[in-house]
N, C-alpha and C positions, 0 to 999 in steps of 0.2 A: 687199925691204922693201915696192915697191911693189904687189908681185903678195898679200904677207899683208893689206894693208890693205885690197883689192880684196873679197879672201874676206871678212874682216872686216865690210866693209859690206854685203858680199850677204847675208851671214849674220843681219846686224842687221834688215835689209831681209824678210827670211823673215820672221824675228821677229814686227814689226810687222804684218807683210800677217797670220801666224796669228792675232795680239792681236785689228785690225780684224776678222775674219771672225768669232772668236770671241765679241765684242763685238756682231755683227751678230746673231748667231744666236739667240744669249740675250734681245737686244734684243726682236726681230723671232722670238720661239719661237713664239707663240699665229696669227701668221699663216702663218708657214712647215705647222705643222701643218694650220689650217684651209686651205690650198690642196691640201696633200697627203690629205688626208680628200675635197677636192673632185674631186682626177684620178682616188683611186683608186674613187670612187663611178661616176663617168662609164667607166673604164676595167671595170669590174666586168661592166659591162652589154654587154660585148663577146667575141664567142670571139674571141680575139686570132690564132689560127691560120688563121680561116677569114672573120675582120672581120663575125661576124653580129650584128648588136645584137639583143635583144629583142624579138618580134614586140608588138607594140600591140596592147593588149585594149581594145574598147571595145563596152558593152553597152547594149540600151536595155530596151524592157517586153516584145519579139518576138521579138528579136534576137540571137544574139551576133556579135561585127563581131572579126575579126585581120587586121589591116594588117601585111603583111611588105614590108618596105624591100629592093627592089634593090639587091645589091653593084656594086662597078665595073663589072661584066664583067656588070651586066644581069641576074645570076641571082637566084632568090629562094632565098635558104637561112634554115631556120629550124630550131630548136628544137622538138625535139618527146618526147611522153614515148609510149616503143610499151610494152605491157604493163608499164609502170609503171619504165621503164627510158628514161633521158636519151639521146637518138639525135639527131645532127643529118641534117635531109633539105632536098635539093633539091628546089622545087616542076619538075614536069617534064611537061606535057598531052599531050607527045607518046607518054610512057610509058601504057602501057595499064594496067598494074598496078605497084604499089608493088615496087621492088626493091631489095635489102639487100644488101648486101656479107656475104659468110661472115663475114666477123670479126666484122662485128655481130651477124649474127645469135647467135652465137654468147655474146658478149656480154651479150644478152638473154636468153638463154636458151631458144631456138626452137631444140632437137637437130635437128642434121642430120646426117645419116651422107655418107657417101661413094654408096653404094648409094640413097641418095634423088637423087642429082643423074643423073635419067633424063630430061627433058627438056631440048630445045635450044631457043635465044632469041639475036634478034639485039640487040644491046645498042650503045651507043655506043662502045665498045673492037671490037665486033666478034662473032663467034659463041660464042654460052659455054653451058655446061651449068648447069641451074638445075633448083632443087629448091623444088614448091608447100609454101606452108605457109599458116597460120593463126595472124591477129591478133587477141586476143582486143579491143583498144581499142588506138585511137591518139588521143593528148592535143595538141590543139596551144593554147594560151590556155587560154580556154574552150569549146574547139571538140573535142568527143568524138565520134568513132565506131568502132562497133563492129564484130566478126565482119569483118574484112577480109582478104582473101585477098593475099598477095603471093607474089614468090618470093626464092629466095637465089640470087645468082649464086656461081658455085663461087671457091673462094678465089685471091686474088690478081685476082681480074678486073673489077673495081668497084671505084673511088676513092670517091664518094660515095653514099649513099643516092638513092634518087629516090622520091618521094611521086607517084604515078601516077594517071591519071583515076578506077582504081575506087574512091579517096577522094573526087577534088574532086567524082566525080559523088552523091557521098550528102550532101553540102553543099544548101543552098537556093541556091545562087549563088556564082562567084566571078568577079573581073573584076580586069581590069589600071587603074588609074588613076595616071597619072603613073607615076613609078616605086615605086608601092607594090603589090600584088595584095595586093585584097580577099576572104578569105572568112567568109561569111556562111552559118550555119547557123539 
């Protein structure tokens, strides 16, 4: 008898705790929503896999200015559109030229055969076979340039993109401040 009336009351006890929440919800509907409108606005602006937020556009009457934010680990990763195609790139100045992972490139649509991967490059993985191509534009902000030469490392051998000096150097400038790097074209 004791142990039904136990049930009994946990049972009643759910009850009320779903009433209360339920009560809470309908209450509190118009805030509940405008917070979850506010996370997923702030969450939106982030690649969730790789924590990049949105590089900063800020322009004046000479200028255009893209502030990229340093993730944990100090790197600069941004968003970028390469021949009109969403590519995420590492800023990287030790790279000499822009270098694409096969699956991007791929992705983008920059054919590469098996027979184009005739030259060799030492990469941050190591030695890998790499095949030249050509960029018709790469978008970062507002920051466009054109005709850029990169390569593709052969597949499997590159985790991230790398955005290489023969970009930053067609830039008017770029510089480290805080932990933002600046470029300015």
């Amino acid at each position: 008898m004791m142990k039904r009336h136990s049930a009994v009351l946990r049972e009643t006890a759910l009850w009320i705790l779903a009433g209360v929440i339920g009560f809470l919800v309908v209450f509190y509907f118009d805030q509940l929503t405008a917070k979850i409108k506010q996370f997923q606005a702030v969450t939106s602006r982030l690649d969730i896999k790789h924590h990049v937020p949105q590089a900063e556009t800020r322009k004046n009457s000479w200028e255009n200015i893209i502030a990229i934010q340093a993730n944990r680990e100090g790197h600069f990763l941004t968003h970028a559109k390469i021949n009109d195609e969403d590519t995420l790139l590492m800023v990287d100045t030790g790279a000499t030229m822009i270098a694409l992972s096969y699956e991007t490139a791929e992705k983008i649509g920059l054919g590469v055969n098996d027979s184009d991967f005739s030259k060799v490059a030492r990469t941050a993985n190591g030695i890998s076979k790499v095949a030249h191509v050509d960029i018709d534009e790469i978008t970062i902000g507002d920051i466009t340039v054109n005709n850029v030469k990169a390569i593709v490392v052969e597949p499997g051998k590159l985790d991230i993109n790398l955005l290489g000096m023969n970009f930053l150097s067609k830039l008017k400038r770029f510089e480290v401040s805080g932990k933002k790097l600046l470029l300015v074209q």
